[in-house]
N, C-alpha and C positions, 0 to 999 in steps of 0.2 A: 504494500500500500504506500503509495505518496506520501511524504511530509507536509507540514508547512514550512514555507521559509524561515519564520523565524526559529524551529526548531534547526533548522541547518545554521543557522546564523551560531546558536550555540556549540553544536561537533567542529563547526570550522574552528573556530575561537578554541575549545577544549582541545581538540583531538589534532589539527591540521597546522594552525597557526602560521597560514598563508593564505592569500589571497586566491579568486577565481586564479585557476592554471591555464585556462587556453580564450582564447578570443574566439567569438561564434563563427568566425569563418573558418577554425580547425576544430570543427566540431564532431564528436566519434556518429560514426554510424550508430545510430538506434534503432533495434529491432522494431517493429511497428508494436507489437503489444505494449509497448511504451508511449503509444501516439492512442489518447483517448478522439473517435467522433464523438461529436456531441449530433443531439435531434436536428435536423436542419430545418422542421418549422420553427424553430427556435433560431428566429433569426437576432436576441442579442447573447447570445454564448457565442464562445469561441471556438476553433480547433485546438486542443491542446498539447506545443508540441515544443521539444528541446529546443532551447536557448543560449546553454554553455555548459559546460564539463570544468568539475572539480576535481584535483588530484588527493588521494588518500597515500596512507604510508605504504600501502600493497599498489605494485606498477598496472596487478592486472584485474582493480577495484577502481571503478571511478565511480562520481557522483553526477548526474544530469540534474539541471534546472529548468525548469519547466518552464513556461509562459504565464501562467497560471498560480507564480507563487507557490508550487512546491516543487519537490525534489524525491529524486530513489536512486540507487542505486544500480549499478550495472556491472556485472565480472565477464571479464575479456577472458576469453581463451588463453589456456597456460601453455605453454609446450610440454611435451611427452616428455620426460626426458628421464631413461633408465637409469639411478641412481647407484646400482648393482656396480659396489669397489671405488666412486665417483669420489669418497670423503677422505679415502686412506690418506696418511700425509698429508691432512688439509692443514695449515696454515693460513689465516690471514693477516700476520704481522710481520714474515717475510716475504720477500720479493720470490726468492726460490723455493719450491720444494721437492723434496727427496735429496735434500744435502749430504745424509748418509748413502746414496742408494752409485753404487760404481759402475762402469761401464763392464765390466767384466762381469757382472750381475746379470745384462741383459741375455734376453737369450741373440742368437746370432741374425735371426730376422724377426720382426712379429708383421702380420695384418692387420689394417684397421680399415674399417669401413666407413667411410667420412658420409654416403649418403647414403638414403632409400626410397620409398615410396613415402615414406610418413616423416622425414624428417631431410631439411634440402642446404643448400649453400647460396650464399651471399657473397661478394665480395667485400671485403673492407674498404675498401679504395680501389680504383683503377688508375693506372698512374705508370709512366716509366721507373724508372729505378735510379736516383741516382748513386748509392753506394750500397753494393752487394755482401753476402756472406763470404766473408775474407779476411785476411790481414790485413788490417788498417793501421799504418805509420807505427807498425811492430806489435801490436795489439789484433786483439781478434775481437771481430766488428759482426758481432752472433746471432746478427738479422739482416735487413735489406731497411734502404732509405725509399719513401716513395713523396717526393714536392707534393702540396697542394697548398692551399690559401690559408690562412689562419681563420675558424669556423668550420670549414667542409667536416661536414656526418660522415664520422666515423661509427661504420655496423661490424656487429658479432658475425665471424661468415656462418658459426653452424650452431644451436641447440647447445647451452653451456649452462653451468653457474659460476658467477664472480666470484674467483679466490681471492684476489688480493686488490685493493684502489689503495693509492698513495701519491706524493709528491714530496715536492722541497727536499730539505739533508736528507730525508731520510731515503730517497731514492736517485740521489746521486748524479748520475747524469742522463737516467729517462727520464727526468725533469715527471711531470703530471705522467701515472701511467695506470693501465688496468692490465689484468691479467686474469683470463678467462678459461674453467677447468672444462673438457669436453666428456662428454659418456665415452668416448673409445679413450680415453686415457692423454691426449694432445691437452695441452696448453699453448695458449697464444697471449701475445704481450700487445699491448698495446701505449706506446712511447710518443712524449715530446706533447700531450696534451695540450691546448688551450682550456680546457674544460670536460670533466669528468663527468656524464651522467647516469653511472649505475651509483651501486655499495656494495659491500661484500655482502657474501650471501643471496644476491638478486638472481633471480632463473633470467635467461635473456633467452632468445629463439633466436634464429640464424635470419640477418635483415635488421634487427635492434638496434638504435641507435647507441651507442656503449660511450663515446667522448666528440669532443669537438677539438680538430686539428691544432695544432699550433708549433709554439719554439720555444716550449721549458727546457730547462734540464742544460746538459750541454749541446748546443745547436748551433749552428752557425744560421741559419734559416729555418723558416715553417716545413714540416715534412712529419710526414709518419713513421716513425720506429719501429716495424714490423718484426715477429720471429717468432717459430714454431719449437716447441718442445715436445720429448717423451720420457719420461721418469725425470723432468729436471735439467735433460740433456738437451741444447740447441741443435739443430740442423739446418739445411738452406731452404727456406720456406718455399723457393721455387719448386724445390719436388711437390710442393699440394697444389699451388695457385701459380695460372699463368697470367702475370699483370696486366699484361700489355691488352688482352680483352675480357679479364674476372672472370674466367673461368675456371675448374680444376680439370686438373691434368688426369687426374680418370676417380671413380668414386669407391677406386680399393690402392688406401694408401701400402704401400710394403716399404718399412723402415730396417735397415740393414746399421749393425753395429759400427759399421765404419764408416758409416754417413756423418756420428759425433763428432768430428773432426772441420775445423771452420777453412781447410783446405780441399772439403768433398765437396763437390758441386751437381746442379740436378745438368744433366747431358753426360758425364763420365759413365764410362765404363767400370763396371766394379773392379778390377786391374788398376786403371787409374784410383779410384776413388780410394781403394788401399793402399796405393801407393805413397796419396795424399796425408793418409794414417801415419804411415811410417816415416810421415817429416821430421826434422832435427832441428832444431832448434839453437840457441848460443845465447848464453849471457854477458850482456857488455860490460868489459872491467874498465880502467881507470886506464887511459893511455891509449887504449882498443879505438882505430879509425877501419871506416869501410875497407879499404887496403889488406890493411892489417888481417881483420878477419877474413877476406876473402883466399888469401895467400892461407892461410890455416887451415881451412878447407877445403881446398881444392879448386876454388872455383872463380868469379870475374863479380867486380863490383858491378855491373849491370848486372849480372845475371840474379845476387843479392835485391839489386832497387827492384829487382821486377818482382822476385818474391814478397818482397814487404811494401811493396807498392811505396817506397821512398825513391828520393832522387839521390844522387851523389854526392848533393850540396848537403844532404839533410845532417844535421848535425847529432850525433848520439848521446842516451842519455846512459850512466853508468846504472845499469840492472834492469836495462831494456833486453824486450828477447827479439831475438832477429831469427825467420828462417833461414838455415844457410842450404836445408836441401828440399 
């Protein structure tokens, strides 16, 4: 049954302690058993029909306003989402989890099934790339960059709940980020925020707007932070989504233990892709020039800048790690 207004005037005040949330030109679809006729020989009644939508603390509870001075409620369809193993290692006060869980743990492949009939994909953004899964200026860079505007909706691509929202010190240089648990076991990050609009704990469905773009954290520009995980472990988010038109790359992911390695990329051959694994690495000491190491290992100061995506000129810091193979 309907309220009156003044009775919602008191839940808002008690229970919401915010104003109307949407403007009546983004107003939800209302099932018609929500839309009273009135007699139409009764020509001074009205048609009685929504006017605006209130947000409550549940994303998939909202409240309609009526024309008519009162109000009810309406629940939006929730997503499916099989929970079976989804809480193991739930954390929401760190950025990672499965901190204990090692790669030598995994098994050597596993399947996941990212769609089906009942539950589908979104992309987050569609976008070129401007810096990939790689070594970045001797550091490993354990997602993909993708420009867009500071604002552009950013969505959930599949059926998740929010492990972790955070910002500021305490998230370093993904500036404003979310980080989203899926039923097959993937986490996805989402970095460099303007604005956050899940919480932890929120069900999201695949399409959900989850933050607004921006340049927190460490940024040189507006862009998204992107990167997929399993137990913890990054991979190159190119094996699931292909950016360039937001699609996936097929709806049965196969995750291989040596794809953990920020030198495996999605187009290698698993020969290469192990190869990648079996990279070496060097610690810079006190004295140590690109020269220097390179003569040590066998190899050519370009061949070093191309591995670490540095130039010649770049200057080293003592306990940086460089790949040297």
């Amino acid at each position: 049954m309907k309220k009156t207004i003044l009775s919602l005037i008191v839940l808002v005040m008690a229970c919401l302690g915010t104003a109307f949330a949407q403007k009546p030109d983004s107003l939800l679809v209302v099932p018609p058993e929500l839309e009273e006729e009135h007699d139409e020989a009764d020509s001074t009644l009205m048609l009685v029909r929504p006017i605006d939508t209130v947000d409550t603390d549940d994303r998939y509870v909202k409240i309609i306003l009526f024309n008519d001075h009162t109000w009810d409620y309406i629940e939006l369809e929730r997503p499916d989402i099989d929970t079976t193993g989804l809480f193991e290692d739930w954390d929401i006060e760190s950025i990672h989890a499965y901190r204990d869980v090692k790669i030598s743990d995994l098994p050597a492949s596993v399947d996941l099934l990212l769609v089906d009939s009942a539950h589908h994909f979104v992309a987050p953004i569609i976008g070129r790339r401007s810096s990939t899964f790689k070594y970045r200026k001797g550091r490993p860079h354990n997602g993909i960059d993708i420009p867009l505007r500071v604002g552009d909706t950013i969505r959930s691509p599949f059926d998740g709940v929010v492990r972790y929202v955070g910002g500021g010190k305490a998230t370093g240089g993904y500036g404003n980020l979310v980080v989203i648990r899926h039923p097959n076991g993937l986490e996805t990050y989402y970095g460099h925020l303007s604005e956050r609009l899940v919480v932890e704990n929120d069900l999201v469905a695949a399409g959900d707007p989850i933050g607004l773009g921006g340049s927190t954290g460490r940024s040189t520009g507006p862009h998204l932070h992107f990167e997929t995980r399993y137990m913890g472990k990054p991979f190159d988010p190119e094996r699931v989504i292909n950016f360039d038109n937001g699609t996936l790359r097929d709806t049965l992911l196969t995750i291989k233990n040596h794809y953990f390695n920020v030198g495996s990329h999605y187009g290698m051959t698993d020969k290469q892709s192990k190869g990648a694994t079996a990279a070496q690495y060097y610690k810079v000491k006190k004295g140590d020039t690109l020269g220097k190491i390179a003569k040590q290992h066998h190899t050519t100061v370009n061949a070093l800048c191309k591995l670490n995506g540095i130039t010649p000129k770049k200057v080293l810091r003592i306990g940086q790690r460089l790949r040297v193979r």
